[in-house]
Residue frames as qw, qx, qy, qz and C-alpha x, y, z in Angstrom:
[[0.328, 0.011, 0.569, 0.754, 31.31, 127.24, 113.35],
 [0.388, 0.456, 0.039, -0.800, 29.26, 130.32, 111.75],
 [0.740, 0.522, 0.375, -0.197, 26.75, 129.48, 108.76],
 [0.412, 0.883, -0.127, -0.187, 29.43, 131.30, 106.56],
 [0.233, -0.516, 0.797, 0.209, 32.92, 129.65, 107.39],
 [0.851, 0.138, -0.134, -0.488, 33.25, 126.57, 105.52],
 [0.915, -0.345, 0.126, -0.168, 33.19, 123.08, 106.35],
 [0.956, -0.103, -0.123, 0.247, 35.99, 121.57, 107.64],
 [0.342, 0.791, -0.109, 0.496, 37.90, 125.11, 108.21],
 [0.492, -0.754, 0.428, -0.079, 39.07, 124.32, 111.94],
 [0.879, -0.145, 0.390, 0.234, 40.75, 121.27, 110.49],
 [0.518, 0.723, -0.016, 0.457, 42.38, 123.23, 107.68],
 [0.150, -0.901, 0.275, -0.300, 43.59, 125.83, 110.49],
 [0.759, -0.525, 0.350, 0.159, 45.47, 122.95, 112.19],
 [0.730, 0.623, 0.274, 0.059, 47.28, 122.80, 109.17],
 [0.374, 0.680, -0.118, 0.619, 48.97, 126.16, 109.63],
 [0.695, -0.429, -0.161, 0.554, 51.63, 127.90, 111.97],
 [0.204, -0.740, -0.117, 0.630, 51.99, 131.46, 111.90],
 [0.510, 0.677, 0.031, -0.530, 50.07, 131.84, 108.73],
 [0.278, 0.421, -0.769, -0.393, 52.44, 129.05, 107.01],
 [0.871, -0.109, -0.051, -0.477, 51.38, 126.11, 106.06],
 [0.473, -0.581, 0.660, -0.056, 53.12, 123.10, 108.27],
 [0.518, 0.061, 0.851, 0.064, 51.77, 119.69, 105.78],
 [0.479, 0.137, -0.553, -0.668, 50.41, 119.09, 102.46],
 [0.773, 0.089, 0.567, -0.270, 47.74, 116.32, 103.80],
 [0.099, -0.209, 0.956, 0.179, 47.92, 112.98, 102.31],
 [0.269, 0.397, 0.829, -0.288, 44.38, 111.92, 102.69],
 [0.161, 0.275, 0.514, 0.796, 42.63, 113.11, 99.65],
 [0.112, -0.792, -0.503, -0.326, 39.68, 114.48, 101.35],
 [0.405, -0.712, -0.155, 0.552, 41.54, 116.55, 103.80],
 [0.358, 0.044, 0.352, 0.864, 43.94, 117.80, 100.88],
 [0.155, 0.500, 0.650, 0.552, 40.82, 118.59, 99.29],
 [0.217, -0.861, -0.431, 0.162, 39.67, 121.02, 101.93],
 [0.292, -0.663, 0.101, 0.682, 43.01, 122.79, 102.15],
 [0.085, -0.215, 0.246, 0.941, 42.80, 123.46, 98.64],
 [0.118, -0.828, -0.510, -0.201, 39.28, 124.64, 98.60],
 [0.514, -0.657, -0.036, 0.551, 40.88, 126.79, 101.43],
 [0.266, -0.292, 0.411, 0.821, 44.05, 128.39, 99.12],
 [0.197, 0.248, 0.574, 0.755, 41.94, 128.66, 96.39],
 [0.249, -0.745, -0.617, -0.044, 39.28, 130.36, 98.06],
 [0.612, -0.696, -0.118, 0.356, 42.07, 132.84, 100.09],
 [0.510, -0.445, 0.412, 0.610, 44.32, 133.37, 97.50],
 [0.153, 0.018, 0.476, 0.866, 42.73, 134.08, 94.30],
 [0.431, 0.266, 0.177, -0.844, 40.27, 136.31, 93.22],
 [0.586, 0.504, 0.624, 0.117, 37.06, 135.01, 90.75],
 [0.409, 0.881, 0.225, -0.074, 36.90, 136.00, 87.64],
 [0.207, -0.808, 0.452, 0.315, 41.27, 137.10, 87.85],
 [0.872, 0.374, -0.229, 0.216, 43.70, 135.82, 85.32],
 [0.543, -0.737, 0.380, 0.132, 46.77, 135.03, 86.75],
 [0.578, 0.597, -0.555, -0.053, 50.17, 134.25, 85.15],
 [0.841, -0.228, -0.464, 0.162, 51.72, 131.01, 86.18],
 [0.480, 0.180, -0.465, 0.722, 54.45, 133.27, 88.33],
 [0.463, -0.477, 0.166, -0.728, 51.40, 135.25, 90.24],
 [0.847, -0.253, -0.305, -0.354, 50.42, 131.69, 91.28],
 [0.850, -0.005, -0.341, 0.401, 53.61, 130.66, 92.37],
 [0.085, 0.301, -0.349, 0.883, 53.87, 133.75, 94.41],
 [0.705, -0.279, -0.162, -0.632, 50.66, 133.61, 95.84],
 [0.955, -0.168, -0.240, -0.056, 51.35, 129.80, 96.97],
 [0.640, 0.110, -0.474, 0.595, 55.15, 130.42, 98.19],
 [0.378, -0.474, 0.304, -0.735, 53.23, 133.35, 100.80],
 [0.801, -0.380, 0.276, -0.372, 51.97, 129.68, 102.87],
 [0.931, -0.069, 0.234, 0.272, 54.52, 126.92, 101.34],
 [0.171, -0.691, 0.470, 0.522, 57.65, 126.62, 99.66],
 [0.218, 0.186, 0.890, 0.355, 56.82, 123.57, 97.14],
 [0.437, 0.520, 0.169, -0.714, 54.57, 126.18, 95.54],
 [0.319, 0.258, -0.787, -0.460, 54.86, 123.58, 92.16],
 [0.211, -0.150, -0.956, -0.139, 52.99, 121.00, 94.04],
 [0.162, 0.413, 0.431, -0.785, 50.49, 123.02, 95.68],
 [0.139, 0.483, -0.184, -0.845, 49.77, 124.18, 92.12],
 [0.299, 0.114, -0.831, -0.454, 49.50, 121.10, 90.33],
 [0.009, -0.329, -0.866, 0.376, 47.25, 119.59, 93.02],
 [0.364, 0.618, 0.250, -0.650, 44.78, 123.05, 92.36],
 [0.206, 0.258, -0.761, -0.558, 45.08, 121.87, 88.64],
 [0.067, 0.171, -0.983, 0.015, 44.13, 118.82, 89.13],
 [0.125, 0.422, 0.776, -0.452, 40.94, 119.15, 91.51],
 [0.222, 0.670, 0.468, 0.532, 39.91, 121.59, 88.79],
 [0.249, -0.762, -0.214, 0.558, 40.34, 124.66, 91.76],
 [0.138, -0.642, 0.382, 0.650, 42.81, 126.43, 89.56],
 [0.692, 0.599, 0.382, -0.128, 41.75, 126.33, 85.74],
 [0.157, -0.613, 0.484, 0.604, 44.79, 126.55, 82.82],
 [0.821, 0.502, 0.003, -0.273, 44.48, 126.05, 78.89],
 [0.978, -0.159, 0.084, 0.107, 46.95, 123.55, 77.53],
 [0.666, 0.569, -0.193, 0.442, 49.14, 125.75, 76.87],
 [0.777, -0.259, -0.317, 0.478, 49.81, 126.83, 80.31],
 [0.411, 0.362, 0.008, 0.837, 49.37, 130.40, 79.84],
 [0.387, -0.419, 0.149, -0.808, 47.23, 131.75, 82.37],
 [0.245, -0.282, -0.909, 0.184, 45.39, 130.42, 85.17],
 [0.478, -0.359, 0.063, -0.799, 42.03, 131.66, 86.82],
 [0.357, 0.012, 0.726, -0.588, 39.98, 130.09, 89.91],
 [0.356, -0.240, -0.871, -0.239, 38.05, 126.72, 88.59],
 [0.597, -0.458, -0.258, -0.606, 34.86, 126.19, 90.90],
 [0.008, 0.247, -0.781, 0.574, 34.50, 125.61, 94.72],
 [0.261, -0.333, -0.904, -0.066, 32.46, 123.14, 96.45],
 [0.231, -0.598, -0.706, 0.299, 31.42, 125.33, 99.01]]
């Protein structure tokens, strides 16, 4: 693994089949990698996004692009005010 990939990105890749993704991991610290992963891959810094960019974005590697989304809520990846009108890229670990 180069200095630049980041950690835990062969175990993310098992993850995916021909660029989809195959599980939503159970194990909170795995989850947590794959979405470090999507949110890292999929949105820019600094971008607003409307909730339907996101949910495009997330249905290009799952279909259950709702829970994908709420999970990047959650971990703080994906950042939304309470009204739910935008989202932008929260802060990555790595």
């Amino acid at each position: 693994m180069s200095e630049t990939e980041p950690r835990g990105s062969h175990q993310v890749a098992a993850l995916f089949s021909g660029g989809r993704l195959t599980v939503i991991p159970r194990k909170p610290a795995r989850r947590e990698q794959l979405l470090e992963h999507l949110a890292r891959t999929l949105f820019e810094r600094d971008r607003v996004y409307t909730e339907r960019e996101v949910n495009d974005a997330l249905l290009t590697v799952h279909e259950d692009c709702s829970a994908l989304r709420r999970y990047l809520v959650v971990a703080g990846l994906l950042e939304r005010p309470r009204d739910g009108s935008s989202y932008r890229r929260g802060r990555l670990n790595s």
